[in-house]
C-alpha positions in Angstrom: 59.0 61.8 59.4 55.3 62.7 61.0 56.4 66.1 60.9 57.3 66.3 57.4 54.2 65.0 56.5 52.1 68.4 56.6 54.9 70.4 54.5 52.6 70.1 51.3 49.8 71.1 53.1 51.6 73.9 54.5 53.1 74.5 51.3 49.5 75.1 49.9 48.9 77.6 52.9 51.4 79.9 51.9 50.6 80.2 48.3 46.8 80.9 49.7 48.2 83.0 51.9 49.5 84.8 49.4 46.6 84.8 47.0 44.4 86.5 49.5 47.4 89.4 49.9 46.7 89.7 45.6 49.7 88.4 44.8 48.2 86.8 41.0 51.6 85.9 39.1 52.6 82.2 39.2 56.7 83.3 40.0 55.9 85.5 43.1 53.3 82.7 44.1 54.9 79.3 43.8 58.9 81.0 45.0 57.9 80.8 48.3 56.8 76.9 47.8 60.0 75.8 46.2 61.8 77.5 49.3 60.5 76.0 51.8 60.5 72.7 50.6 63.6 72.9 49.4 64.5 74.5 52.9 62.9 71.7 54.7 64.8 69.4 52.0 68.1 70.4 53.3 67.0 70.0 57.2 66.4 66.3 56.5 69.8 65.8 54.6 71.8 67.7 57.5 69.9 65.6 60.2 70.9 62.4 58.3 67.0 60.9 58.7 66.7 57.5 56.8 64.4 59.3 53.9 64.2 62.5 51.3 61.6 64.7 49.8 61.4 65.7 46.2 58.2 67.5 44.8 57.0 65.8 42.0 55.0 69.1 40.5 53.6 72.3 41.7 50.9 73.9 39.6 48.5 76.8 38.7 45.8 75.9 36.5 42.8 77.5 34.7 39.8 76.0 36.2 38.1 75.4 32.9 40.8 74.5 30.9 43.3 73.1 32.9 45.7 75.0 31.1 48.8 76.4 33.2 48.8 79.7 34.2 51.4 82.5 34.3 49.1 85.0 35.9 45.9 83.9 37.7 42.7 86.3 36.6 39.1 86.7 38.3 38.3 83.2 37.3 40.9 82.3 40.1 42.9 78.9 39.9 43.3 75.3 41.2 46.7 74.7 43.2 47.8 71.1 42.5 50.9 69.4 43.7 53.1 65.8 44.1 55.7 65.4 46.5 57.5 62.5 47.5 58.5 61.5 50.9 60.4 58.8 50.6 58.7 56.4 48.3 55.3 57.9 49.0 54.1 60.3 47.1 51.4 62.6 48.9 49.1 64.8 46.5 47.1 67.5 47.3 44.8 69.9 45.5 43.7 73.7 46.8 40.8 75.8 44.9 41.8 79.5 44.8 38.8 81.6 44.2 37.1 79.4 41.8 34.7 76.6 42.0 35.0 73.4 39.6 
């Protein structure tokens, strides 16, 4: 389990990642999020360990407003997400070009 402990962390690496190559719309951003979890999802399952992960959310949201975004603009975006590993649920937060 200690390993799978940093996958929302690294999660939030590759969508900065990705930001700094100026890749702006929420599809192309998040996709590679949702695969590796759901990559890393399907490790645990076929190693039979004693637990699960399941994001709870992944979002892109207007620092001002809050509001989701499809397309993040020159005011960049805060990177907010849930996952569960087992019962815990781990949460973590990532500012992308903007300050709050």
């Amino acid at each position: 389990m200690q390993k799978v402990v940093t996958i929302l962390y690294q999660s939030l690496n590759v969508v900065k990642h990705a930001f700094e190559q100026n890749i702006c719309d929420q599809k192309n951003l998040l996709a590679p999020v949702l695969d590796l979890i759901e990559n890393k999802s399907k490790f645990i399952k076929n190693q039979n360990l004693d637990f699960s992960i399941k994001l709870d959310y992944l979002s892109l949201a207007d620092p001002e407003s809050l509001q989701e975004l499809d397309e993040v603009d020159e005011n960049g975006t805060i990177l907010s997400s849930a996952l569960y590993i087992g019962t815990t649920r781990i949460l973590n937060n990532l500012l992308l070009n903007c300050k709050i």
